[in-house]
Biopython code that builds the backbone (N, CA, C, O; Angstrom):
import numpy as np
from Bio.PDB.StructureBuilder import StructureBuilder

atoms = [
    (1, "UNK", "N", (-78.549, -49.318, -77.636)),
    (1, "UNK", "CA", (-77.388, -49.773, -76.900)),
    (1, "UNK", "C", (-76.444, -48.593, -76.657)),
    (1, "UNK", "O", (-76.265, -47.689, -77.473)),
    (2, "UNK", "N", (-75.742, -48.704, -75.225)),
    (2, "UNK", "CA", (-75.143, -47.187, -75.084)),
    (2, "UNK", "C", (-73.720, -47.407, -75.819)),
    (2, "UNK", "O", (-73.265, -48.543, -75.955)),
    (3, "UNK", "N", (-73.198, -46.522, -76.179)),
    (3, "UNK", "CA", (-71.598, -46.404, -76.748)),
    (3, "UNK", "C", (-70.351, -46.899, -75.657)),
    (3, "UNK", "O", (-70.258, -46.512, -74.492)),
    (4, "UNK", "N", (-69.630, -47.643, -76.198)),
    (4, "UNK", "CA", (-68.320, -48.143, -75.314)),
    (4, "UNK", "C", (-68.042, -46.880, -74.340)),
    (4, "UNK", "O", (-68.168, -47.070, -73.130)),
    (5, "UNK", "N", (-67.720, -45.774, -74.748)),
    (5, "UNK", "CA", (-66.963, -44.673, -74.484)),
    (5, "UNK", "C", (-67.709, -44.374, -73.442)),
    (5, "UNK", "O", (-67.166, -44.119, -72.367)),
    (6, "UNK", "N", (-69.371, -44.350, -73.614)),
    (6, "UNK", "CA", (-70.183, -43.318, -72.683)),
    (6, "UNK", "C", (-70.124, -44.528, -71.221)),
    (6, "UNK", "O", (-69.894, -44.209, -70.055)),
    (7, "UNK", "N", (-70.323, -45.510, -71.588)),
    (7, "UNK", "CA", (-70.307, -46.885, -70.723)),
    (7, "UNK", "C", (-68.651, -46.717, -69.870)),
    (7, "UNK", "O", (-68.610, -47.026, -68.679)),
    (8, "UNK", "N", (-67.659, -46.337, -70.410)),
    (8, "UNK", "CA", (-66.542, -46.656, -69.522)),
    (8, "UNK", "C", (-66.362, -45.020, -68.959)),
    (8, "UNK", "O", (-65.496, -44.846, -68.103)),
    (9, "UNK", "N", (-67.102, -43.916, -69.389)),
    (9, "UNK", "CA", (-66.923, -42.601, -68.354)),
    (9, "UNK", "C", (-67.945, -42.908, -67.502)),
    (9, "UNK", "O", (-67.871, -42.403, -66.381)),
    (10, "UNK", "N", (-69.144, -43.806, -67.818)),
    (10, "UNK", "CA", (-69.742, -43.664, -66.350)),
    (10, "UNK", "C", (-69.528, -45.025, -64.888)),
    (10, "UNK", "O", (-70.110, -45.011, -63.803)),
    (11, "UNK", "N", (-68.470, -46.103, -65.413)),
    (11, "UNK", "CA", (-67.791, -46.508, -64.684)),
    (11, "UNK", "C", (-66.788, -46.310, -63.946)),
    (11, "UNK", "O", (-66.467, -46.831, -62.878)),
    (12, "UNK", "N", (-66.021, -45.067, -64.936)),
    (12, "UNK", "CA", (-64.994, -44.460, -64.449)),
    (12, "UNK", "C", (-65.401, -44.106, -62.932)),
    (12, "UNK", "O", (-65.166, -44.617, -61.837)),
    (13, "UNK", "N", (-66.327, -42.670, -63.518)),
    (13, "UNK", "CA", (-66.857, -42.388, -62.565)),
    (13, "UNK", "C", (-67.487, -43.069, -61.215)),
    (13, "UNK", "O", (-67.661, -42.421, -60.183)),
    (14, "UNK", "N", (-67.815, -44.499, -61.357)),
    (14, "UNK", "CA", (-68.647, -45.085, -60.380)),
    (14, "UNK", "C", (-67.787, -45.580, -59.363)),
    (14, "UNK", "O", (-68.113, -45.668, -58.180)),
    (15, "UNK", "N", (-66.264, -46.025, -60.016)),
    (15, "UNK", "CA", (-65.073, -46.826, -59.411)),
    (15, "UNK", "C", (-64.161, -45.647, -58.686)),
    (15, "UNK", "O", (-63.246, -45.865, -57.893)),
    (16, "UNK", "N", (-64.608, -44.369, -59.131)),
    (16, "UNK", "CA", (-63.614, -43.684, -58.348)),
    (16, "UNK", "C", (-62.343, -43.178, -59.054)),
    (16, "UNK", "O", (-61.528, -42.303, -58.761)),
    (17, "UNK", "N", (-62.477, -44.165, -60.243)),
    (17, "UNK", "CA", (-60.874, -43.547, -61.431)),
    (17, "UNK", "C", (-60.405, -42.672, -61.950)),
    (17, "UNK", "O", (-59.453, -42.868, -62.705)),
    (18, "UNK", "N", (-61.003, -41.139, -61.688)),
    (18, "UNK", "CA", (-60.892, -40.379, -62.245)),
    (18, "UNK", "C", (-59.675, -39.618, -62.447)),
    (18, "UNK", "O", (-59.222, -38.905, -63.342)),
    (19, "UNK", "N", (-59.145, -40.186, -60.814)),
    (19, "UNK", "CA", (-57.231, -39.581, -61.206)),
    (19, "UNK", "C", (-56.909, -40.774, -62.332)),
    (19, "UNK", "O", (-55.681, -40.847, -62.292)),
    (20, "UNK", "N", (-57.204, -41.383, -62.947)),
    (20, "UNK", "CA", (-56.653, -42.492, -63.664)),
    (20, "UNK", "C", (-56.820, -41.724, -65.240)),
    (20, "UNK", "O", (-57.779, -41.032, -65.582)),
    (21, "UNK", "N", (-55.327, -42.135, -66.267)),
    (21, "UNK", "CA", (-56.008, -41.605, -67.678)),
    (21, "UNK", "C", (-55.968, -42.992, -67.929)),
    (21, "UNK", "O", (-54.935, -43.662, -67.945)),
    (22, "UNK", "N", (-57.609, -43.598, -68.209)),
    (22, "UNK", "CA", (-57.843, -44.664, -69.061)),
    (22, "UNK", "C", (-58.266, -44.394, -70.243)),
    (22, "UNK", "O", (-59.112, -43.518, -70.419)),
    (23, "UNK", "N", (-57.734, -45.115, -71.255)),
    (23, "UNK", "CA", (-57.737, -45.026, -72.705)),
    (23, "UNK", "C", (-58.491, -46.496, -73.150)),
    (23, "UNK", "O", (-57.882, -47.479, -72.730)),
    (24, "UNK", "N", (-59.548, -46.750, -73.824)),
    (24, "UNK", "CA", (-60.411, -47.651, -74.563)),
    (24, "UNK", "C", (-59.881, -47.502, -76.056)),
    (24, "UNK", "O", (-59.693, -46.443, -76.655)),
    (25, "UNK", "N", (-59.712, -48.595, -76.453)),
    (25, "UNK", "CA", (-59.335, -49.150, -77.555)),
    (25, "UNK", "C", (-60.449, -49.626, -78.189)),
    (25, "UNK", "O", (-61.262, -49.825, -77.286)),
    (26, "UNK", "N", (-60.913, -49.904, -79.180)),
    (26, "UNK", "CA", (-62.172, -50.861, -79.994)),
    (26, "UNK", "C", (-61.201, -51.503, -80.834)),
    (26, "UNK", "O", (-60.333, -50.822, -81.379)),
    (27, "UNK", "N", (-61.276, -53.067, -81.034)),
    (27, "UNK", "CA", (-60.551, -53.224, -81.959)),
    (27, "UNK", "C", (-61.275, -54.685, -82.780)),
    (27, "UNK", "O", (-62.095, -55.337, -82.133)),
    (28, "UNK", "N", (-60.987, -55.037, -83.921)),
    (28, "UNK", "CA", (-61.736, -56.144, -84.189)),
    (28, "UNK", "C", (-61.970, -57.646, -83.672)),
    (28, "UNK", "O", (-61.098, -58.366, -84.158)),
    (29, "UNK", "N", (-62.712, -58.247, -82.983)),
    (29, "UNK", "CA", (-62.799, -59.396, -82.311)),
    (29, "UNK", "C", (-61.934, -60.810, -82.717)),
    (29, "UNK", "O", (-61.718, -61.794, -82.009)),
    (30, "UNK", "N", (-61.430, -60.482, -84.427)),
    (30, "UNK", "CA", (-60.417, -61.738, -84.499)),
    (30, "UNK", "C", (-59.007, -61.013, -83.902)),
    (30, "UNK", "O", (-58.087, -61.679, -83.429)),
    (31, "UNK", "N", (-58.992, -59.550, -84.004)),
    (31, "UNK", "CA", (-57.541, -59.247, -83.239)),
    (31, "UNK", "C", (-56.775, -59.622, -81.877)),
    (31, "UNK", "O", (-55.610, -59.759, -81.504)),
    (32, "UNK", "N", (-58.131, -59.716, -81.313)),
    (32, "UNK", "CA", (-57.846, -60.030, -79.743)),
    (32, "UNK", "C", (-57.816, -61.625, -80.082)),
    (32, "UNK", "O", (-56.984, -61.988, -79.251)),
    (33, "UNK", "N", (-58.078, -62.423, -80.557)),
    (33, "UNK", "CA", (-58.469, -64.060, -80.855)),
    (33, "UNK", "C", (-57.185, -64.413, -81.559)),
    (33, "UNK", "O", (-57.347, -65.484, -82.144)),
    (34, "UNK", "N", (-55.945, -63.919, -81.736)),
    (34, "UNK", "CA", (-54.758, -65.044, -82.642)),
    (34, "UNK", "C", (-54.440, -66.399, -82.148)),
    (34, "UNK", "O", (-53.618, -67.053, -82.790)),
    (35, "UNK", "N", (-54.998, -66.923, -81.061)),
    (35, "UNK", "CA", (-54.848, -68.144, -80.611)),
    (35, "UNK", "C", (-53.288, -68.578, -79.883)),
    (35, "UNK", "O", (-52.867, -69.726, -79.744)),
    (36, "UNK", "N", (-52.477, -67.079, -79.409)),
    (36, "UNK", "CA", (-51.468, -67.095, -78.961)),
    (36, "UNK", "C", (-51.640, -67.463, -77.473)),
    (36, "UNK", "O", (-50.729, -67.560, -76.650)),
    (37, "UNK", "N", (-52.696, -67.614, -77.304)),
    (37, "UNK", "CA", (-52.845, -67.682, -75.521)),
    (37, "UNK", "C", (-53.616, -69.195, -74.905)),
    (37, "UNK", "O", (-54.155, -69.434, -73.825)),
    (38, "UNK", "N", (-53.400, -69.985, -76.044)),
    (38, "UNK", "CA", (-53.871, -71.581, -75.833)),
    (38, "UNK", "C", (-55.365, -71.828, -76.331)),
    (38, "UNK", "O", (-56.255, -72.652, -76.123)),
    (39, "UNK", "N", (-55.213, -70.920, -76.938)),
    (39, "UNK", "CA", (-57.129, -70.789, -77.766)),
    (39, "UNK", "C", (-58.253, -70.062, -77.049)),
    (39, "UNK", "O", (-59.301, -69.668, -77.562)),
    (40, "UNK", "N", (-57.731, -69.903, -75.313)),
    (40, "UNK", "CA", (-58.685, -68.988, -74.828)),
    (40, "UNK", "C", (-59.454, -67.836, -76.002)),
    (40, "UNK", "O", (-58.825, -67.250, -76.884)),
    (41, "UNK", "N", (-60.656, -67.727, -75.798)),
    (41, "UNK", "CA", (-61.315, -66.640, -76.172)),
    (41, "UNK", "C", (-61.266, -65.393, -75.451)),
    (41, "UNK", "O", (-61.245, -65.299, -74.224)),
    (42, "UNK", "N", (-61.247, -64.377, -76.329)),
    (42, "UNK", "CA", (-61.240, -62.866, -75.693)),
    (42, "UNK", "C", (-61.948, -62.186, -76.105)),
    (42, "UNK", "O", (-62.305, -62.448, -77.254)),
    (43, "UNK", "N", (-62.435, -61.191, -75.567)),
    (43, "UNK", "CA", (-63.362, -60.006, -75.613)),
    (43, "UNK", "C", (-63.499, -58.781, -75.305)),
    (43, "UNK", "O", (-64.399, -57.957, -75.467)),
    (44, "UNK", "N", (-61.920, -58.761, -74.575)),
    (44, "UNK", "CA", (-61.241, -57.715, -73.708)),
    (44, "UNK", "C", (-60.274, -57.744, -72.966)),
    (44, "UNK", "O", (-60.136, -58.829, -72.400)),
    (45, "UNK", "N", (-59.506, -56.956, -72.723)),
    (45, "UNK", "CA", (-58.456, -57.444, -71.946)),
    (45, "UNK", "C", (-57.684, -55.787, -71.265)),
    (45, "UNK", "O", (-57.990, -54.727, -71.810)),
    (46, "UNK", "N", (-56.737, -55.815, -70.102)),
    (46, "UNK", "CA", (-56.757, -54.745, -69.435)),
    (46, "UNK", "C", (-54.987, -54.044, -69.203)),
    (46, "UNK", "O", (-54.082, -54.861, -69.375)),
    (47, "UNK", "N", (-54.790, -53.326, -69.019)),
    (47, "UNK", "CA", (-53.320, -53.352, -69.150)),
    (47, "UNK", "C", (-52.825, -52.081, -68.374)),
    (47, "UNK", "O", (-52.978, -51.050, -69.030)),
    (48, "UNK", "N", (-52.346, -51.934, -67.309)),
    (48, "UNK", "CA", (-51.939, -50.629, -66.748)),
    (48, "UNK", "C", (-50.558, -50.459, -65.872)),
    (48, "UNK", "O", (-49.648, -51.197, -65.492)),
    (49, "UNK", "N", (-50.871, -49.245, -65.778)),
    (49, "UNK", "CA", (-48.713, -49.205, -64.788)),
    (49, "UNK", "C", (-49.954, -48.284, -63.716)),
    (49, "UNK", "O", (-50.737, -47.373, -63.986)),
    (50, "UNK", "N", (-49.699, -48.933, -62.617)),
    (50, "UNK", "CA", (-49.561, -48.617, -61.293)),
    (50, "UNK", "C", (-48.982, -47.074, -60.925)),
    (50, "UNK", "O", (-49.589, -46.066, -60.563)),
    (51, "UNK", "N", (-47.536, -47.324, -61.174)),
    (51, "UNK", "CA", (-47.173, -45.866, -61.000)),
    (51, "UNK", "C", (-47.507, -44.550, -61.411)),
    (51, "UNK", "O", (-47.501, -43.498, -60.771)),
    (52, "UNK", "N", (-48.037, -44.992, -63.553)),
    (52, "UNK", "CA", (-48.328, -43.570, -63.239)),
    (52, "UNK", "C", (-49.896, -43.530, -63.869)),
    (52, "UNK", "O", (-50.437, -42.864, -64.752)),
    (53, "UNK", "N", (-50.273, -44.441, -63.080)),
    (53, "UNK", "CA", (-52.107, -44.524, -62.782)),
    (53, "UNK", "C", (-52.506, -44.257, -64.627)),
    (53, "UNK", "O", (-53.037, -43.207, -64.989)),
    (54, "UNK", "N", (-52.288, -44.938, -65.231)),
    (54, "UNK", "CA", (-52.496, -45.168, -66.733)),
    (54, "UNK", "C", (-52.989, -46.697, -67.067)),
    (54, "UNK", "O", (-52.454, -47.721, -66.644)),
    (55, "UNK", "N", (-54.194, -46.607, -67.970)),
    (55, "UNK", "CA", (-54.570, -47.874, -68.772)),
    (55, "UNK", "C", (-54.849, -47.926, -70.059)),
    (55, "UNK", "O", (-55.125, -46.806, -70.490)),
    (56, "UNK", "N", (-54.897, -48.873, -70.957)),
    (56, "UNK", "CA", (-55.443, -48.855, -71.606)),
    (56, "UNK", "C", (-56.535, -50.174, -71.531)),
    (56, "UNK", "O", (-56.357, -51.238, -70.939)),
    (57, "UNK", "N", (-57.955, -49.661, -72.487)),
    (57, "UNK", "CA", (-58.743, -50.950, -72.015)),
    (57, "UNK", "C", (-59.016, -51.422, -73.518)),
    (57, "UNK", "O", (-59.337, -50.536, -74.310)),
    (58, "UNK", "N", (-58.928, -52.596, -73.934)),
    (58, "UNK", "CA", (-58.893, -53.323, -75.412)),
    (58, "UNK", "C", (-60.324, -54.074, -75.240)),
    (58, "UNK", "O", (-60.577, -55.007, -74.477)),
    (59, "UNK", "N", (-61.258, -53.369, -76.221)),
    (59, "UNK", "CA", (-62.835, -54.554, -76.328)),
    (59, "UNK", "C", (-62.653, -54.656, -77.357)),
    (59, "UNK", "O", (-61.991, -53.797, -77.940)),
    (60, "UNK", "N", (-63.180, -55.788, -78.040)),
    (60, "UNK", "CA", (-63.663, -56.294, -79.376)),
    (60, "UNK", "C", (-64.926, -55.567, -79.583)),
    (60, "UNK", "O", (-65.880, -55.783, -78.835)),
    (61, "UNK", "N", (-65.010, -54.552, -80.738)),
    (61, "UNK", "CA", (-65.889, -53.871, -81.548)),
    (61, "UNK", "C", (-67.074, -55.053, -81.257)),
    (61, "UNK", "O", (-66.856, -56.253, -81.089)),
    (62, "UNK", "N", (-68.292, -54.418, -81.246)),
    (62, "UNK", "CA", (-69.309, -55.234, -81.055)),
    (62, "UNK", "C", (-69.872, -55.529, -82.187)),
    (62, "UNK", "O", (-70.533, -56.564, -82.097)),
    (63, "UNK", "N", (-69.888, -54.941, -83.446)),
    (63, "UNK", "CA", (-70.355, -55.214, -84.621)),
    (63, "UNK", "C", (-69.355, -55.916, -85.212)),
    (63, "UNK", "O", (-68.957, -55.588, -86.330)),
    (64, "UNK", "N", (-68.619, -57.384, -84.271)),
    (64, "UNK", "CA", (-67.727, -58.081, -84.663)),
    (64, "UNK", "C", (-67.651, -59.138, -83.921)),
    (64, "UNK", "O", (-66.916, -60.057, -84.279)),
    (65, "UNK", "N", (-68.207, -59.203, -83.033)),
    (65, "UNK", "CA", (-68.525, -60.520, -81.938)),
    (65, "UNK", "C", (-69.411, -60.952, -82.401)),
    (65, "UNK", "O", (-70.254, -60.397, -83.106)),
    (66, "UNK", "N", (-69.299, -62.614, -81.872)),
    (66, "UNK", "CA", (-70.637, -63.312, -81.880)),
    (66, "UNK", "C", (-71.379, -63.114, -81.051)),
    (66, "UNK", "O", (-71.408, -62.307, -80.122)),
    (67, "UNK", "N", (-72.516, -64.473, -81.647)),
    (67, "UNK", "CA", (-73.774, -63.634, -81.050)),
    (67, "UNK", "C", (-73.568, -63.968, -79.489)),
    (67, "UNK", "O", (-74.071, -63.093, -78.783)),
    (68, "UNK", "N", (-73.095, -64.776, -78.933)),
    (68, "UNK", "CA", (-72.970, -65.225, -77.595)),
    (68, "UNK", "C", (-71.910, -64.587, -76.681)),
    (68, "UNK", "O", (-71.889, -65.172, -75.598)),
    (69, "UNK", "N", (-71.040, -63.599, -76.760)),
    (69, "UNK", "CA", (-70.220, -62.446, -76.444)),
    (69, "UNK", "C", (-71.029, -61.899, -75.238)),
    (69, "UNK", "O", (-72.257, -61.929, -75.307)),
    (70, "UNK", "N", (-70.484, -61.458, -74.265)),
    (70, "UNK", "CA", (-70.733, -61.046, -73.213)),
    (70, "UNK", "C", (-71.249, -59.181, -73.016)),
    (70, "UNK", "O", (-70.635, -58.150, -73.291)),
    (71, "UNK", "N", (-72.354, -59.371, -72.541)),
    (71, "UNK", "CA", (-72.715, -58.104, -72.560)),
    (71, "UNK", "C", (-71.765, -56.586, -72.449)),
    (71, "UNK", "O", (-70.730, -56.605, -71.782)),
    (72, "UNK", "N", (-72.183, -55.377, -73.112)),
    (72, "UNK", "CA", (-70.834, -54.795, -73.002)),
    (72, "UNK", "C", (-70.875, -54.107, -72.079)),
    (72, "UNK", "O", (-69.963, -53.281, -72.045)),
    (73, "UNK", "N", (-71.766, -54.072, -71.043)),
    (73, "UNK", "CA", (-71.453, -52.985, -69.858)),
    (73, "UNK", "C", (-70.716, -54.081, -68.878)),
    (73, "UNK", "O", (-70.117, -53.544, -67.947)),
    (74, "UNK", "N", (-70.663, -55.198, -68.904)),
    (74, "UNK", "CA", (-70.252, -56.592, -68.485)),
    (74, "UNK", "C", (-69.024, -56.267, -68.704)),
    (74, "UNK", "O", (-68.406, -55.780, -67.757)),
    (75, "UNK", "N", (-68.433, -56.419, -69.822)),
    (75, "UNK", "CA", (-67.261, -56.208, -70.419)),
    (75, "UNK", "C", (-66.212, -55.337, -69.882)),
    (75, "UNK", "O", (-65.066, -55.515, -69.469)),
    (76, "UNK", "N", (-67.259, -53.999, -70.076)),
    (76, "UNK", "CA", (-66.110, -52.423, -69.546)),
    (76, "UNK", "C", (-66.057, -52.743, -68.103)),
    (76, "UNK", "O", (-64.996, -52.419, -67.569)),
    (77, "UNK", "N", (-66.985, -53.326, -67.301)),
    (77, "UNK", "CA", (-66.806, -53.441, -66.223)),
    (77, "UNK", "C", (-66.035, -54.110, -65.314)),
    (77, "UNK", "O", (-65.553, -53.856, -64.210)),
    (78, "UNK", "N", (-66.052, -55.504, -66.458)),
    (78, "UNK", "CA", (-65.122, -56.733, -65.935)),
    (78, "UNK", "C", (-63.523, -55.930, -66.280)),
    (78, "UNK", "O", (-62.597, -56.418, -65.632)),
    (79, "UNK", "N", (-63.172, -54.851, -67.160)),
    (79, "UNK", "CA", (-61.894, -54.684, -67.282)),
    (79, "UNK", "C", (-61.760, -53.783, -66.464)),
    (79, "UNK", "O", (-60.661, -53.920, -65.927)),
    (80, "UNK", "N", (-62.465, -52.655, -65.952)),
    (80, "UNK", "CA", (-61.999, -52.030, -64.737)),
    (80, "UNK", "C", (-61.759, -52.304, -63.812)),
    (80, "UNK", "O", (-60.818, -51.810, -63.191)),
    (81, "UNK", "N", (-62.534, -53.212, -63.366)),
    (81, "UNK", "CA", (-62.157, -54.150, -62.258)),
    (81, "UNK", "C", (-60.338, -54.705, -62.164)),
    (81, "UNK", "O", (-59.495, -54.771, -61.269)),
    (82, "UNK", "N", (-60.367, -54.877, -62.975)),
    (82, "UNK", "CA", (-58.577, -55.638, -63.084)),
    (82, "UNK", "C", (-58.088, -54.186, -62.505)),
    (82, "UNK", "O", (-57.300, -54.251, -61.562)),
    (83, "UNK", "N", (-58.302, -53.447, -62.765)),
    (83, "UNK", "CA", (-57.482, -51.979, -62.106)),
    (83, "UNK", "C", (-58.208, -51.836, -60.921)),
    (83, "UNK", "O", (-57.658, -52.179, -59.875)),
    (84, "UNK", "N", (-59.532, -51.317, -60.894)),
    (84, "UNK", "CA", (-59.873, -51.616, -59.246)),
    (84, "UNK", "C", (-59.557, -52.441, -58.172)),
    (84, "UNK", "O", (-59.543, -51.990, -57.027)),
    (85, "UNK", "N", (-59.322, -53.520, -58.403)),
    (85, "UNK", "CA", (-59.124, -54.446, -57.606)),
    (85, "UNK", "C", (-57.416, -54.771, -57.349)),
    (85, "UNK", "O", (-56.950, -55.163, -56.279)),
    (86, "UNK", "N", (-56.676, -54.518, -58.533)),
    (86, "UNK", "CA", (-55.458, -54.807, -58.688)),
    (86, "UNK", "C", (-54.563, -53.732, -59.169)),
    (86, "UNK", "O", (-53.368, -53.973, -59.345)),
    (87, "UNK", "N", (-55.122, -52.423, -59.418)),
    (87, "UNK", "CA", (-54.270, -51.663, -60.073)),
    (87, "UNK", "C", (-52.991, -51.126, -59.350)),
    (87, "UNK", "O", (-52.184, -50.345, -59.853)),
    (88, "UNK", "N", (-52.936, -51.604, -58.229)),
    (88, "UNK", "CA", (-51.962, -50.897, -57.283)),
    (88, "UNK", "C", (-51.041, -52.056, -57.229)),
    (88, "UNK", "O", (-49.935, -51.871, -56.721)),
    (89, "UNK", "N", (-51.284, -52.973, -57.588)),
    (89, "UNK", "CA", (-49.891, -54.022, -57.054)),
    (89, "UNK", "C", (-49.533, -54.450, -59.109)),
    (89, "UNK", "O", (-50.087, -54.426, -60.208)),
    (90, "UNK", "N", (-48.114, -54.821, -58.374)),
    (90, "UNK", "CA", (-47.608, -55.356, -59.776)),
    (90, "UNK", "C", (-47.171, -56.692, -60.260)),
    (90, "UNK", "O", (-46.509, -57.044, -61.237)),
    (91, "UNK", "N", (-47.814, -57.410, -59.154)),
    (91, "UNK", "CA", (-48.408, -58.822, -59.163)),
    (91, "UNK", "C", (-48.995, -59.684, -58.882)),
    (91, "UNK", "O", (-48.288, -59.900, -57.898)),
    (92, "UNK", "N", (-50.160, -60.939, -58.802)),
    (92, "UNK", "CA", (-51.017, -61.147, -58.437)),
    (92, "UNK", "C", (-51.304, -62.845, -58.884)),
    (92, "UNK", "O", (-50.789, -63.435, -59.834)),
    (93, "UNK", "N", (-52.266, -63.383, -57.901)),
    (93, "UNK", "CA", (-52.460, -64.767, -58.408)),
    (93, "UNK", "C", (-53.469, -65.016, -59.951)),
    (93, "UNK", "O", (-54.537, -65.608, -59.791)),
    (94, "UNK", "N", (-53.182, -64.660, -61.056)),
    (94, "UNK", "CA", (-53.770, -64.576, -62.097)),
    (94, "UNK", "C", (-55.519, -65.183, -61.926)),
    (94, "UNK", "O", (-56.572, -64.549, -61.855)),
    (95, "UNK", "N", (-55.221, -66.755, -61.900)),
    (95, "UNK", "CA", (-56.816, -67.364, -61.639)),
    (95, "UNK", "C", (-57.616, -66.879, -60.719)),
    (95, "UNK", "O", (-58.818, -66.714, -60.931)),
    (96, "UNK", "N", (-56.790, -66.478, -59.118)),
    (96, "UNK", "CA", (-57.625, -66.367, -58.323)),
    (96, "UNK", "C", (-58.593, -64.866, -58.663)),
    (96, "UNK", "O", (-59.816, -64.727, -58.630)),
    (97, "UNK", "N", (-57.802, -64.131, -58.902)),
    (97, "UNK", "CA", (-58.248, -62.982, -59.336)),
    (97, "UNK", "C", (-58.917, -62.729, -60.432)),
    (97, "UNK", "O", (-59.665, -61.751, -60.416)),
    (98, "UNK", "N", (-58.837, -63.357, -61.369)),
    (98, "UNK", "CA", (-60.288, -63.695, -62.558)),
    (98, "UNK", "C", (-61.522, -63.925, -61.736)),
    (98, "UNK", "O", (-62.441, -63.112, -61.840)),
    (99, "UNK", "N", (-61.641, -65.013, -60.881)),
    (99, "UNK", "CA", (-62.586, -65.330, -60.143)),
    (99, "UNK", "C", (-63.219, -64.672, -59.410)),
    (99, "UNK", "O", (-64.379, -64.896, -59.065)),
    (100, "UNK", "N", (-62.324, -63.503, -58.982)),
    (100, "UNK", "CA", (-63.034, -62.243, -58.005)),
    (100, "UNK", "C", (-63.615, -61.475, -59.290)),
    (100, "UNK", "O", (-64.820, -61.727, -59.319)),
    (101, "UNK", "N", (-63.336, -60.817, -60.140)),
    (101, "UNK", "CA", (-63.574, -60.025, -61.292)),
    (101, "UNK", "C", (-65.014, -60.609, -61.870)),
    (101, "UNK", "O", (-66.028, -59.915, -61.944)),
    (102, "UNK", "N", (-64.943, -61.829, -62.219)),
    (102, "UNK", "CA", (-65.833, -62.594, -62.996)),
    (102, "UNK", "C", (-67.402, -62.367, -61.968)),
    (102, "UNK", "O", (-68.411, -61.888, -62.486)),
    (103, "UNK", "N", (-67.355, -62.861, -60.277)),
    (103, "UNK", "CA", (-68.077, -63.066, -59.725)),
    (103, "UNK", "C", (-68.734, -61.463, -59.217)),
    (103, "UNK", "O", (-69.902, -61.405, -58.830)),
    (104, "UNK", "N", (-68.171, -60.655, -59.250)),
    (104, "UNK", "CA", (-68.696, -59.011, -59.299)),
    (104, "UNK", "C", (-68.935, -58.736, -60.361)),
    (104, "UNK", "O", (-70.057, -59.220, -60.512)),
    (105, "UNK", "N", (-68.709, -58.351, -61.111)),
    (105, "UNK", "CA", (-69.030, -57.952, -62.579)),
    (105, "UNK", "C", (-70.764, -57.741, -62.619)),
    (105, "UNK", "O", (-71.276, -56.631, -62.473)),
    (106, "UNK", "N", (-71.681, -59.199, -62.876)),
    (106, "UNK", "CA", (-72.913, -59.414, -62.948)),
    (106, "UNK", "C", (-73.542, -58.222, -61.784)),
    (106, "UNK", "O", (-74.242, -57.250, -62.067)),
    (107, "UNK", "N", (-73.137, -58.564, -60.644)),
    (107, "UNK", "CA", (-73.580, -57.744, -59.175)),
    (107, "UNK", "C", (-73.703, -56.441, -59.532)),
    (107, "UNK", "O", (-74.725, -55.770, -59.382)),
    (108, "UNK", "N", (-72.200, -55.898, -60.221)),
    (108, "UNK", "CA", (-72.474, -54.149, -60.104)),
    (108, "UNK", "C", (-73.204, -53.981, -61.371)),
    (108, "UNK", "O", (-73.614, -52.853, -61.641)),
    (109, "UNK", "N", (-73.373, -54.742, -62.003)),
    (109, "UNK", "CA", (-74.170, -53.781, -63.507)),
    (109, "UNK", "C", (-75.169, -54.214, -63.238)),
    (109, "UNK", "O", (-75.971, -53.455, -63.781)),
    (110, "UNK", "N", (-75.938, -55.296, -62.516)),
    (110, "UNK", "CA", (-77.647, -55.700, -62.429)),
    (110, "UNK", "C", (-77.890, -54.219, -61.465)),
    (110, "UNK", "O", (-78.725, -53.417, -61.882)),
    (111, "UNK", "N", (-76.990, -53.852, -59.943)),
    (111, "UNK", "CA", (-77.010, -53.038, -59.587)),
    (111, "UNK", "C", (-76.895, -51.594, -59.934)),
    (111, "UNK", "O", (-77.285, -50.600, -59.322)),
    (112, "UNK", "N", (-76.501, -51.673, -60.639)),
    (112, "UNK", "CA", (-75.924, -49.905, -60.901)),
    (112, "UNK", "C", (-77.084, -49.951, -62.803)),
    (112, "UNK", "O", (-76.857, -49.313, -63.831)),
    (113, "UNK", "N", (-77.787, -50.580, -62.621)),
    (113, "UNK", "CA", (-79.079, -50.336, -63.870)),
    (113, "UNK", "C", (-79.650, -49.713, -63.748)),
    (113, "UNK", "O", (-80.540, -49.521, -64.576)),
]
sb = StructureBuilder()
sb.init_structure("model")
sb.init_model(0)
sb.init_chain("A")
sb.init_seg("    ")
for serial, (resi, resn, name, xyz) in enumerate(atoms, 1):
    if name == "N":
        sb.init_residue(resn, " ", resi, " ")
    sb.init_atom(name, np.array(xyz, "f"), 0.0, 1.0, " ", f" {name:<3s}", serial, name[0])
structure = sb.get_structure()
C-alpha cells in the first residue's frame, strides 16, 4: 500500500497544486469521530484560505480505521478535490458540492491507476 504522503504529492501534482502549500495531517480515526457533527462519520476532512493558497488535509491513520473505510487514494483525492473544485471561493452550497466531490473521486483514481 503506497504512503499517505507519496499518494497526496502525486495528486498534488496531477491537480495542478503545486503553487499550493498543502500540509497532511494523520491523525487517529476516533479524533476525527467526537460525534460533534450529528454522528456523521469521518475519514477526512479539508480546510484552506483561498488567499494565501494554503491547506491542511486531516485523514484518519489507516492502522485505525475500520475495516469498511474508504480507500486511501479515494480519500486524498476526495479532499483535494474540496480545494480543486472550491478552493477559490469562500462559500458554497455544502451538499451540493459533496455530491460533485463524491461522484469524481472513483473516476480519477480508477483512471489515473
Amino acid at each position: 500500500m503506497a504512503r499517505p504522503r507519496t499518494l497526496l504529492t502525486k495528486w498534488i501534482k496531477r491537480f495542478r497544486l503545486t503553487d499550493w502549500n498543502i500540509r497532511l495531517r494523520v491523525v487517529p480515526f476516533a479524533s476525527l469521530n467526537t460525534g460533534s457533527d450529528g454522528g456523521s462519520v469521518k475519514f477526512g476532512e479539508a480546510e484552506w484560505d483561498p488567499y494565501e493558497r494554503q491547506a491542511v488535509i486531516t485523514i484518519a491513520d489507516p492502522a485505525t480505521v475500520p475495516e469498511d473505510a474508504p480507500d486511501l487514494e479515494e480519500l486524498i483525492v476526495h479532499e483535494l478535490l474540496h480545494i480543486v473544485v472550491n478552493g477559490h471561493q469562500l462559500t458554497n452550497d455544502d451538499i451540493n458540492f459533496e455530491r460533485v466531490v463524491r461522484t469524481l473521486v472513483p473516476c480519477l483514481v480508477r483512471r489515473g491507476r
